[in-house]
C-alpha positions as CSV (number, residue, x, y, z in Angstrom):
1,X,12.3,-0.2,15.1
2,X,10.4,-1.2,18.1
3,X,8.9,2.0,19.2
4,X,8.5,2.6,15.5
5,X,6.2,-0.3,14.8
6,X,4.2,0.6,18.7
7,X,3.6,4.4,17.4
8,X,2.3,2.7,13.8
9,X,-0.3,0.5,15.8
10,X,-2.6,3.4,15.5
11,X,-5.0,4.1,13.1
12,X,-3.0,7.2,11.0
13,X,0.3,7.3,12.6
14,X,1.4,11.4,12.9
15,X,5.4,11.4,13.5
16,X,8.1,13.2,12.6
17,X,8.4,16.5,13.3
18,X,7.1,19.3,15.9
19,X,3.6,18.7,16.4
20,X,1.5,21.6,16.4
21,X,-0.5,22.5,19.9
22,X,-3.9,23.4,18.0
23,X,-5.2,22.4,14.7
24,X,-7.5,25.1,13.0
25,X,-11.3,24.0,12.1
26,X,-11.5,23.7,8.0
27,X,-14.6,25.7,7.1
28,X,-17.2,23.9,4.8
29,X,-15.1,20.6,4.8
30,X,-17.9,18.6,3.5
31,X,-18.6,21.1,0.6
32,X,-22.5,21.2,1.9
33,X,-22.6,25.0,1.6
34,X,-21.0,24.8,-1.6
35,X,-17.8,26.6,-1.8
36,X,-18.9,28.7,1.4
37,X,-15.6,29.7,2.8
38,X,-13.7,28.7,-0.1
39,X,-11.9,30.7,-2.7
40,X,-11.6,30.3,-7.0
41,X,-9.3,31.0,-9.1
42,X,-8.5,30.7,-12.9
43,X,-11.8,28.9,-14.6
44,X,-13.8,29.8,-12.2
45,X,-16.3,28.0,-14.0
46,X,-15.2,24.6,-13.8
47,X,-15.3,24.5,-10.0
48,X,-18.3,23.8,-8.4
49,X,-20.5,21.5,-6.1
50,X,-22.8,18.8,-7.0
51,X,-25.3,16.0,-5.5
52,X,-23.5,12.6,-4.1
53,X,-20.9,13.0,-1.4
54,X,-18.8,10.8,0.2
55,X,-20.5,11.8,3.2
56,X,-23.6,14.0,3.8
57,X,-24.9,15.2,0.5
58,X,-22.7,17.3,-2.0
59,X,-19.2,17.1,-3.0
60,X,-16.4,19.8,-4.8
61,X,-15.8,18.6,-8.5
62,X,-13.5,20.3,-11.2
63,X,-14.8,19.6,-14.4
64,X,-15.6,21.9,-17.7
65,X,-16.7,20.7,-21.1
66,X,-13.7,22.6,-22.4
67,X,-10.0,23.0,-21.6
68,X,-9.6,24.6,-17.7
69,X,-7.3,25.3,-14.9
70,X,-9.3,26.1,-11.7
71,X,-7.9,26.3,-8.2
72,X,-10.5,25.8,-4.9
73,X,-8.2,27.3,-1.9
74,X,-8.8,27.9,1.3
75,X,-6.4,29.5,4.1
76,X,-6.3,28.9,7.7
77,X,-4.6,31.4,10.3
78,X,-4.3,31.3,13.6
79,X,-2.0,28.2,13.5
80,X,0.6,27.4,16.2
81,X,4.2,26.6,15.0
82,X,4.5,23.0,14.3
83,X,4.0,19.8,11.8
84,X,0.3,19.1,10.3
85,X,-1.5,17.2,7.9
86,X,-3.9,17.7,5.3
87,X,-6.2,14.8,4.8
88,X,-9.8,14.5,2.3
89,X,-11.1,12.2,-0.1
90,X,-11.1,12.1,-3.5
91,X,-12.5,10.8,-7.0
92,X,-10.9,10.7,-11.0
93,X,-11.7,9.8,-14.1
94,X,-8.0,10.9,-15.2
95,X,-7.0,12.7,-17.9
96,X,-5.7,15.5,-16.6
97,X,-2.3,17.8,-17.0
98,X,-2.0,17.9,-13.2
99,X,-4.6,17.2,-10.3
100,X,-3.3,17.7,-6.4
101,X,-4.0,18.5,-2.9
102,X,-1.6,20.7,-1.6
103,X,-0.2,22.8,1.4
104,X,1.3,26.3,0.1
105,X,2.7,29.3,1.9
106,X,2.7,27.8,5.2
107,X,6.2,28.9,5.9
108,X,8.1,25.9,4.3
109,X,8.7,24.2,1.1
110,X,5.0,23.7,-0.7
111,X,4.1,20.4,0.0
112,X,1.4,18.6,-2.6
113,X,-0.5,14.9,-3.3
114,X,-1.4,13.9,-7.0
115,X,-4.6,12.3,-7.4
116,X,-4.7,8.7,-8.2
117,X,-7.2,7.7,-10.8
118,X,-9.9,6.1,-9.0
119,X,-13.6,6.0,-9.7
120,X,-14.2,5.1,-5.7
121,X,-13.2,7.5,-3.2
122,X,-10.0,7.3,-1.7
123,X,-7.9,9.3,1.2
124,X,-5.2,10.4,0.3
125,X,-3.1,13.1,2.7
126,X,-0.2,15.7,2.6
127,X,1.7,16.9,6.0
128,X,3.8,20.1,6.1
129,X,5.5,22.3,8.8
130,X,4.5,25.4,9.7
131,X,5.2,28.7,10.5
132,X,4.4,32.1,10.8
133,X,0.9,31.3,11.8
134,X,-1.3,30.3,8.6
135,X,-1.2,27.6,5.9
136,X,-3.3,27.8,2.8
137,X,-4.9,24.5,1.5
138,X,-5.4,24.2,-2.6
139,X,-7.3,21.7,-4.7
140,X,-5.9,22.0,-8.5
141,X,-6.6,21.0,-11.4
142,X,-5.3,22.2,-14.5
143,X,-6.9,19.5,-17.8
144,X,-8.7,19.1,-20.8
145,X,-12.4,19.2,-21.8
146,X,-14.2,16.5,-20.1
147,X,-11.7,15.7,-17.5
148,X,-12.9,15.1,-14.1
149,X,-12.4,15.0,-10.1
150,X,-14.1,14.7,-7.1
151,X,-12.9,16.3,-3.6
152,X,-15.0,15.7,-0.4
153,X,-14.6,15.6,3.5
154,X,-11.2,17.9,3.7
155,X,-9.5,18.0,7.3
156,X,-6.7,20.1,8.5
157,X,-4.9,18.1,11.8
158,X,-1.9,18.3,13.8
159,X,1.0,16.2,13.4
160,X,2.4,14.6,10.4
161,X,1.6,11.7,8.3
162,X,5.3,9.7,7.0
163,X,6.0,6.7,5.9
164,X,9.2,5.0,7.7
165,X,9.5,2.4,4.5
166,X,10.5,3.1,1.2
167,X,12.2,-0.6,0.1
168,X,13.5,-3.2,-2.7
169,X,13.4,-6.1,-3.3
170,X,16.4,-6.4,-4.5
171,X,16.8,-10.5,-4.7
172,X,17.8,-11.1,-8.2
173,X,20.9,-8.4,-8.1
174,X,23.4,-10.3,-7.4
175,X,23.2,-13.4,-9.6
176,X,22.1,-10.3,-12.2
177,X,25.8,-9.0,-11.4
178,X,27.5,-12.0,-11.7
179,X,25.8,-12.9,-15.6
180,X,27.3,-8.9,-16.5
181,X,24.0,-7.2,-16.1
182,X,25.0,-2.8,-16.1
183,X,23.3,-0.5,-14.3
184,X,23.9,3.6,-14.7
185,X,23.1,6.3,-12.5
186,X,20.1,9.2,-13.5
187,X,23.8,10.7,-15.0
188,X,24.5,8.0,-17.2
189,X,27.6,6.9,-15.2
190,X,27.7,3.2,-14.6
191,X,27.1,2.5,-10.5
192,X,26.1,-0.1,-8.0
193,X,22.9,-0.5,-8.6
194,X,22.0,-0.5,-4.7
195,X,23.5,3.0,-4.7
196,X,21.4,3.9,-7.2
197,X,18.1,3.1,-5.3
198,X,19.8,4.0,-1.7
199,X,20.5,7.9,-3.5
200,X,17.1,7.4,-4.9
201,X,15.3,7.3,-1.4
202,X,14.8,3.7,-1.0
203,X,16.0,3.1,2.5
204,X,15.3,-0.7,3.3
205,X,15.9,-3.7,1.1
206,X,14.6,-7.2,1.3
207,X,16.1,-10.3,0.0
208,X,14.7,-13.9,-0.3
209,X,15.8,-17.0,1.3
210,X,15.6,-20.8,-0.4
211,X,17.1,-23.6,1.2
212,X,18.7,-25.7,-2.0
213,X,18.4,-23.4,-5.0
214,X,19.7,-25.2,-8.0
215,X,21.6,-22.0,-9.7
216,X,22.9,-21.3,-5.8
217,X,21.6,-17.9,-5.9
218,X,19.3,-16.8,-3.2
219,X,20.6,-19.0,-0.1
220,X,22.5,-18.5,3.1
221,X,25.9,-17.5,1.8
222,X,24.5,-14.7,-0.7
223,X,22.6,-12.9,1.9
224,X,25.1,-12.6,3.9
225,X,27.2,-11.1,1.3
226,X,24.2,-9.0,-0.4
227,X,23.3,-7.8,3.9
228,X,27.3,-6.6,4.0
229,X,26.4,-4.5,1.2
230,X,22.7,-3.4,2.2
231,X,23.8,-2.5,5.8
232,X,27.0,-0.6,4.4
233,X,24.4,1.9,2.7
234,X,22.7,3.0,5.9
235,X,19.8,0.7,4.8
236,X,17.6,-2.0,6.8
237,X,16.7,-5.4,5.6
238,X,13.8,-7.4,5.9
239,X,14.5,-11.7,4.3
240,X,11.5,-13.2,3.3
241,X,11.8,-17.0,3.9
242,X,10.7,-19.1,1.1
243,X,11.4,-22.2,2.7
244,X,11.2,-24.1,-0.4
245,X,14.3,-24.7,-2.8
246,X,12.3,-22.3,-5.9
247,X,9.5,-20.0,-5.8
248,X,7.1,-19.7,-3.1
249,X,3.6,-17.9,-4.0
250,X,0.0,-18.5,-3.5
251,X,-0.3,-21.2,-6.5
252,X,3.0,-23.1,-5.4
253,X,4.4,-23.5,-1.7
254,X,6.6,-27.0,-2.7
255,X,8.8,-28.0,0.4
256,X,12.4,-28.6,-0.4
257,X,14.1,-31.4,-1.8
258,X,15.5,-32.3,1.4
259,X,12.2,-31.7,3.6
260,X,10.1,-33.7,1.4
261,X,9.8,-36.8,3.5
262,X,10.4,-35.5,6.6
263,X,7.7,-36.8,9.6
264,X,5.9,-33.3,10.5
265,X,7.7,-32.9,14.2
266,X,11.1,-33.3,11.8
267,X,9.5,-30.4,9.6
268,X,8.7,-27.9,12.4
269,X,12.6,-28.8,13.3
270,X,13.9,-27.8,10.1
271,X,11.7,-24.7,9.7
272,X,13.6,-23.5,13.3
273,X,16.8,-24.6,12.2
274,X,16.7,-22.8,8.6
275,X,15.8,-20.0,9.9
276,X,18.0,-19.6,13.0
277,X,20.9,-20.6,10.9
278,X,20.7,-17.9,8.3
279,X,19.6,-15.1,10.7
280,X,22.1,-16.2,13.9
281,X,24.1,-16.2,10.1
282,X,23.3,-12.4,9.8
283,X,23.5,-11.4,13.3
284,X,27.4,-12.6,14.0
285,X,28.2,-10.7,10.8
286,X,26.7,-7.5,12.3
287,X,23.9,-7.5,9.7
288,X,21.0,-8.0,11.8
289,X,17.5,-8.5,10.1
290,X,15.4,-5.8,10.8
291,X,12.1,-7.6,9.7
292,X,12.1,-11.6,8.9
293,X,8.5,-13.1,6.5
294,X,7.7,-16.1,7.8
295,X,6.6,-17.3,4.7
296,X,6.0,-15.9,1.1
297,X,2.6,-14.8,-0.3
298,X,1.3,-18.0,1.9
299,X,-2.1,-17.4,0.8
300,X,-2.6,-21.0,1.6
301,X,-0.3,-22.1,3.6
302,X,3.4,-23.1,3.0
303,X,5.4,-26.2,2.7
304,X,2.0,-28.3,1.2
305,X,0.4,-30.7,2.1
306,X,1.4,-30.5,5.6
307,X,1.3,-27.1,5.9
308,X,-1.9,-26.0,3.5
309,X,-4.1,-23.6,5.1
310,X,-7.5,-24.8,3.5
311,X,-6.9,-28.2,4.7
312,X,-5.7,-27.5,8.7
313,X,-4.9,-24.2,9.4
314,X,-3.7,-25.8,13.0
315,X,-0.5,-27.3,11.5
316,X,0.2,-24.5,9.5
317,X,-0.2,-22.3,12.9
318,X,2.6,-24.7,14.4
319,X,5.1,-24.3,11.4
320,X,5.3,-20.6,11.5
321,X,5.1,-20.3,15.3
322,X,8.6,-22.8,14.9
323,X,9.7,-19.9,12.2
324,X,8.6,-17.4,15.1
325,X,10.5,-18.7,17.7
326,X,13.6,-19.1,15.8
327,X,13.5,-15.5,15.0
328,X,13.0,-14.3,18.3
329,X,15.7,-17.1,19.6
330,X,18.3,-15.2,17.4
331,X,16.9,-11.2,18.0
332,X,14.2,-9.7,19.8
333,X,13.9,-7.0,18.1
334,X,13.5,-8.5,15.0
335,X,9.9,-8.1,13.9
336,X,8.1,-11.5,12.3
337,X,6.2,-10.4,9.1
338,X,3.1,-12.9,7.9
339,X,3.0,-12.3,4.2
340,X,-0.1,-12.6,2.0
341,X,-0.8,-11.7,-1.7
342,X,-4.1,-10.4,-2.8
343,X,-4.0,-7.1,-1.1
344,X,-7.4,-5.6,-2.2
345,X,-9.2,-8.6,-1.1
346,X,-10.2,-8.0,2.9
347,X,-12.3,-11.6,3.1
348,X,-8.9,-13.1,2.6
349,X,-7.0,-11.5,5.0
350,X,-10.1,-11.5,7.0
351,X,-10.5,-15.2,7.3
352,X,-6.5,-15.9,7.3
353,X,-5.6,-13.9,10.4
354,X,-8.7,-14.7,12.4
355,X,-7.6,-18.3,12.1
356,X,-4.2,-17.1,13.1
357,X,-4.7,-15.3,16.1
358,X,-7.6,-17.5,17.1
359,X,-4.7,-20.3,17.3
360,X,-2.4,-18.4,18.6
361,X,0.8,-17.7,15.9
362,X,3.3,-15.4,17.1
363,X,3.7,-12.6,14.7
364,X,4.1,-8.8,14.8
365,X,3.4,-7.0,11.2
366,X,1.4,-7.9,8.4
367,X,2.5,-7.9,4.8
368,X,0.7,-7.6,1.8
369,X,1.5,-7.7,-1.9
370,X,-0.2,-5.5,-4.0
371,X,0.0,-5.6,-7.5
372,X,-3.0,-3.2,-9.2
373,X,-3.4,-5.1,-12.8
374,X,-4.0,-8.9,-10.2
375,X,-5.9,-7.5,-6.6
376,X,-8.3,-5.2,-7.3
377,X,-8.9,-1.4,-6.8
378,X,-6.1,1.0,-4.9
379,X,-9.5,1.7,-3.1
380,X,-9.8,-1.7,-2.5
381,X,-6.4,-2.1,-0.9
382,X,-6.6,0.6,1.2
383,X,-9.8,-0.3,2.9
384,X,-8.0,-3.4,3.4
385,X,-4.7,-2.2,4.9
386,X,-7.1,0.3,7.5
387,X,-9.6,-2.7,8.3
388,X,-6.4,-5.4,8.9
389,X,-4.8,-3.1,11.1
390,X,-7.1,-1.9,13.0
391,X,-8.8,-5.6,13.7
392,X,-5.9,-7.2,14.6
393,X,-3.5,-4.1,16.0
394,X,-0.6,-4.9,13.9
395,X,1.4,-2.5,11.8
396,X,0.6,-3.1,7.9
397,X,2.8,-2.9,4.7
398,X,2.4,-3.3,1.2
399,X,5.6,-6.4,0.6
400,X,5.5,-6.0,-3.3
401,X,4.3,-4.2,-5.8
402,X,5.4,-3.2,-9.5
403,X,3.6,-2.0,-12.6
404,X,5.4,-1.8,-16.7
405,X,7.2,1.1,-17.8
406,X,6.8,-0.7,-21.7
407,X,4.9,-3.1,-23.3
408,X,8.4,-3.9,-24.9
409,X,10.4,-7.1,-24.4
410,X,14.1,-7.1,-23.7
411,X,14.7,-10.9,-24.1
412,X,13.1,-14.6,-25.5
413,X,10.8,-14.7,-22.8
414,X,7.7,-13.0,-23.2
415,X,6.6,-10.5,-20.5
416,X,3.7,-11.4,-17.8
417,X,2.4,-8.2,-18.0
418,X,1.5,-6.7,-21.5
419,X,-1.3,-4.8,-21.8
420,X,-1.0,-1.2,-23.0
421,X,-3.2,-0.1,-19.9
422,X,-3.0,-3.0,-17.4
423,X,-4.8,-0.5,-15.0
424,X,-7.5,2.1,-15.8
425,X,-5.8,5.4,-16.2
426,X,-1.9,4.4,-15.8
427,X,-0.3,3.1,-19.0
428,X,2.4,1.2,-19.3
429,X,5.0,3.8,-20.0
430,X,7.5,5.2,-18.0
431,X,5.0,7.8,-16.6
432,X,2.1,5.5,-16.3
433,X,4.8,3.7,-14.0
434,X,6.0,6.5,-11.8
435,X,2.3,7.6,-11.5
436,X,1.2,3.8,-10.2
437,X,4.3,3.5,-8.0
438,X,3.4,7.0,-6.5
439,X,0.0,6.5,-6.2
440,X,0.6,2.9,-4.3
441,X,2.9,4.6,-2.1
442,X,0.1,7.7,-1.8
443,X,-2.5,5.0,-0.9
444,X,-0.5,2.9,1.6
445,X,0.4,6.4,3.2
446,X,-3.2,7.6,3.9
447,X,-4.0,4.1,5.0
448,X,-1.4,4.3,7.8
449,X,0.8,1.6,6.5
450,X,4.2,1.8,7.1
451,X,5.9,2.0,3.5
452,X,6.2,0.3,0.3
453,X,8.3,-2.6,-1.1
454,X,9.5,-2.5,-5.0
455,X,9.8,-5.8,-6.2
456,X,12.3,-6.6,-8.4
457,X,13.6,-3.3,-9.6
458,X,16.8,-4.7,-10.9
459,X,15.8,-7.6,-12.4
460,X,16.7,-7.0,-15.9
461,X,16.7,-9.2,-19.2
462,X,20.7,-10.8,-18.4
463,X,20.9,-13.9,-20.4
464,X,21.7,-16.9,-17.5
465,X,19.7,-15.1,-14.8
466,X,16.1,-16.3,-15.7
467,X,12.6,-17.1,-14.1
468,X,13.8,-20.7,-13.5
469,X,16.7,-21.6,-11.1
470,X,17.2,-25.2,-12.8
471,X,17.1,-24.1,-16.5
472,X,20.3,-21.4,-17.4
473,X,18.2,-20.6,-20.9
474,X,14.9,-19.6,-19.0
475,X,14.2,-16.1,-19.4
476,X,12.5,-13.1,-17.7
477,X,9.3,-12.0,-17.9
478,X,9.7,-9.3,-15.5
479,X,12.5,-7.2,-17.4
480,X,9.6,-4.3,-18.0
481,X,8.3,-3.7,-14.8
482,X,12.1,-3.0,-13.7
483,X,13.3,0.6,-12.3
484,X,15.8,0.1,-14.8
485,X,15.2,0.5,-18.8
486,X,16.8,-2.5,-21.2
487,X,19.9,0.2,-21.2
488,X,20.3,-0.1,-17.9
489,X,19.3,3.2,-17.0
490,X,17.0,4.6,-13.9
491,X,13.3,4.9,-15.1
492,X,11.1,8.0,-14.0
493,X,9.7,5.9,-11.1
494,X,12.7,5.3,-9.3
495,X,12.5,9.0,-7.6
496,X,9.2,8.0,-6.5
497,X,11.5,6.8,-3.1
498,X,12.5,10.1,-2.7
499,X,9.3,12.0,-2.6
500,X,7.6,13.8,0.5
C-alpha cells in the first residue's frame, strides 16, 4: 500500500503492466485539420468537425439529423511491445445506443470507455497492452436522430492507467443479516453477500465505527467480526471513524453520549484512545486496517462545538492530529484518510485543506463523497479530484457514492432519492444505475484517483435494520440505491467492479 499510494502522488498514475519504451504521435489530435489522418466508417455523414474546441479551434462531433452508426478510427504502427493508454476529452447530450473510446486490434482483448453524459468536457481514458507493433484507436457511435457527442484533444501514451480501488461500504450487512435480510448470487442461488461483491470485483470494503450505538451495531466488536470476514476474502479495509454514537455528516457531527462534557484535553484523549482501541483491536486479530477516516463527511468539523471548523479550525486541527497519532501508534502503514462530502465543490476542499496543512494535521489521502443528484457535475468532481491532488500531493478517492436503480419503495419509509432522472441523462433504472456507477468510476479513473467506494450496496428494506439506531420501526430510505433489488438479487451495476 505504501509504494501504492507514493506512485498515485502523481498527476495520472500509469501502473500495471509492461510499459512500452516509445509512445507513437496521434496525428490531428486536436481535430484542427478536420479528420486529416483519420478514417470513417458506416454514416460517413454524421462524422465531422465543427467550430469550439476544448482547446485550439475545432472539435470531432457525431451527430446526424437521422438514425446513424459512424466510426472515426485511427491506427498507429510502429509501437513497441508494452502497456499504453488512450486519453481525450469528450462531450454528450446522451441518447445514444452506444458511444465509446476504444483500443481494438492491438494484439489483446479490445479494450473501450463509454461516454458519460456530460454537456462540459471531460477526460476520460482507456489503457491496453500491446503487441505486434500497432494499435488502432476508434471513436463510435451508433444512435438516433439528433443524438450527439463531442471528441477533442486525443493522446496515445505509454503506460497504463488502473484504478487500485474498487470498494463497499458494506456497514449495514451485518445487523442486515441478523434481522433475515437474503441476498442471491447473479445465479439466483442464495450467498454471502460479501462474496457476492468480492466475485463481482470489489476488492476493498469499509466499515464505520460509533462509539455507543444504541442498536449495538456498528462498534468495536462488529468490526472485528465483519474485518475476519473482509480479510478472509482477499479484501482490504478502510473504518471510517464516526466518533459520535449515530450518524456523522456535514449537517450533524454530535459527540457521544459519554464525550459530551468532557474538558477539551479529556476529548483529544478519547479521540486517541477510541481509535487505538478498535484498530490495536484489529491489528492483534490479524485484520489490520489498510486505510482509517479520521472523521466522516467532516465538512465542518467533527465532535461540535469543540471541534467545528467554521468556528476554529485550530482545535479541530488538534482532534484529528490525536486521531492521527493513534493510527500511526497502532500501524505505520496504515494510511489516515480526511473525509469530506461535496465532491464537485473545489472552494470547499480548497479552503478546508489549506487550513489543514497550514496548521499542520497529519494526514496521507484525501476522501471525497460524491453523490451526482447533491455535488454537482461529474465534470465538476473531476476538476476537483485533479486540482486537490495536485495542490496538496496526496493521493485522492471518491469515499461514497450511489445513484437509484427504481423510483420504487421496498418498505414504510419513503426513499431520499425519487426522481425519475435525478441526473441529466442517467435514469433511475437499473441501467441508468450501472451507467452512473461506471461513469463515476470512469471519471475518478481519468482524474488519477485511486478507486471508488459503493456506499451501502447491501442495505436493503429488512424490517428492524432502519435509518435510526434508537428506533427498531425506523425504516430505510436507501433500499433503492442498493446493488441488490427488493428480491435480493445483484442489480446490473454490481459488475461495474469488475470492469477494465
Amino acid at each position: 500500500m505504501a509504494a501504492l499510494l507514493c506512485g498515485a502522488a502523481l498527476l495520472f498514475p500509469m501502473a500495471a503492466g509492461q510499459p512500452a519504451q516509445a509512445a507513437a504521435t496521434v496525428t490531428n489530435g486536436g481535430f484542427e485539420s478536420g479528420t486529416t489522418g483519420w478514417s470513417l466508417s458506416g454514416t460517413t455523414g454524421a462524422a465531422y468537425t465543427e467550430w469550439s474546441g476544448r482547446s485550439g479551434s475545432y472539435r470531432l462531433t457525431h451527430w446526424s439529423s437521422g438514425a446513424y452508426a459512424v466510426k472515426t478510427s485511427q491506427t498507429l504502427t510502429g509501437l513497441a511491445s508494452g502497456s499504453y493508454t488512450l486519453s481525450l476529452y469528450v462531450r454528450n447530450g446522451g441518447g445514444q445506443t452506444s458511444v465509446y473510446a476504444g483500443l481494438e486490434n492491438c494484439g489483446g482483448p479490445d479494450r473501450r470507455t463509454e461516454v458519460p453524459v456530460t454537456d462540459q468536457w471531460l477526460r476520460i481514458v482507456v489503457s491496453t497492452t500491446v503487441s505486434g507493433g500497432s494499435c488502432t484507436i476508434r471513436l463510435s457511435s451508433s444512435a438516433p436522430a439528433g443524438s450527439w457527442a463531442s471528441f477533442d484533444d486525443v493522446a496515445f501514451s505509454s503506460g497504463a492507467s488502473t484504478l487500485s480501488i474498487r470498494g463497499a461500504d458494506v456497514s449495514s450487512l451485518a445487523k442486515s443479516e441478523a434481522y433475515g435480510g437474503g441476498y442471491y448470487g447473479t445465479d439466483g442461488v442464495r450467498r454471502d453477500a460479501l462474496s457476492v461483491l468480492r466475485s463481482s470485483g470489489a476488492d476493498y470494503a469499509r466499515l464505520k465505527v460509533w462509539v455507543s450505538p444504541a442498536d449495538g451495531y456498528n462498534d468495536k466488536a462488529h468490526v472485528l467480526t465483519m474485518a475476519r470476514r473482509i480479510k478472509a476474502l482477499g479484501m482490504r479495509l478502510l473504518v471510517d471513524f464516526h466518533y459520535s454514537d449515530r450518524w456523522a455528516d456535514p449537517g450533524t457531527q454530535t459527540k457521544p453520549r459519554a464525550w459530551a462534557s468532557l474538558p477539551f484535553a479529556q476529548l483529544k484523549q478519547a479521540v486517541y484512545d477510541h481509535t487505538y482501541d478498535v484498530l490495536n483491536g484489529l491489528r492483534a486479530q490479524g485484520t489490520t486496517a489498510d486505510m482509517v477516516q479520521i472523521g466522516n463527511e467532516i465538512n465542518d468539523g467533527m465532535l461540535w462545538e469543540e471541534g467545528r471548523a467554521s468556528a476554529d479550525f485550530g482545535r479541530l486541527a488538534e482532534l484529528l492530529n490525536a486521531g492521527s497519532d493513534a493510527v500511526r501508534a497502532v500501524s505505520s502503514a496504515t494510511k489516515v484518510v480526511i473525509h469530506l462530502a461535496e465532491g464537485g465543490n473545489n472552494s470547499l476542499f480548497r479552503w478546508y485543506f489549506d487550513n489543514a496543512t497550514s496548521r499542520g494535521v497529519r494526514f496521507d489521502v484525501i476522501g471525497a463523497s460524491y453523490y451526482s443528484y447533491w455535488h454537482g457535475t461529474l465534470a465538476a468532481l473531476q476538476a476537483n479530484l485533479i486540482d486537490i491532488r495536485t495542490r496538496y500531493g496526496k493521493p485522492v478517492f471518491v469515499a461514497e457514492t450511489a445513484y437509484p436503480f427504481t423510483t420504487g419503495n421496498a418498505d414504510q419509509l419513503g426513499n431520499i432519492i425519487t426522481a425519475a432522472t435525478p441526473y441529466p441523462g442517467y435514469p433511475a433504472t437499473q441501467a441508468g444505475q450501472a451507467a452512473m456507477f461506471r461513469d463515476v468510476i470512469s471519471t475518478a479513473r481519468a482524474a488519477g484517483a485511486l478507486g471508488v467506494f459503493y456506499w451501502e450496496p447491501t442495505w436493503t428494506a429488512v424490517a428492524g435494520n432502519g435509518w435510526d439506531p434508537a428506533d427498531p420501526s425506523s425504516g430505510n430510505g436507501w433500499e433503492n440505491q442498493a446493488l441488490f433489488d427488493f428480491t435480493g438479487r445483484p442489480t446490473a451495476a454490481i459488475a461495474e467492479f469488475g470492469r477494465q
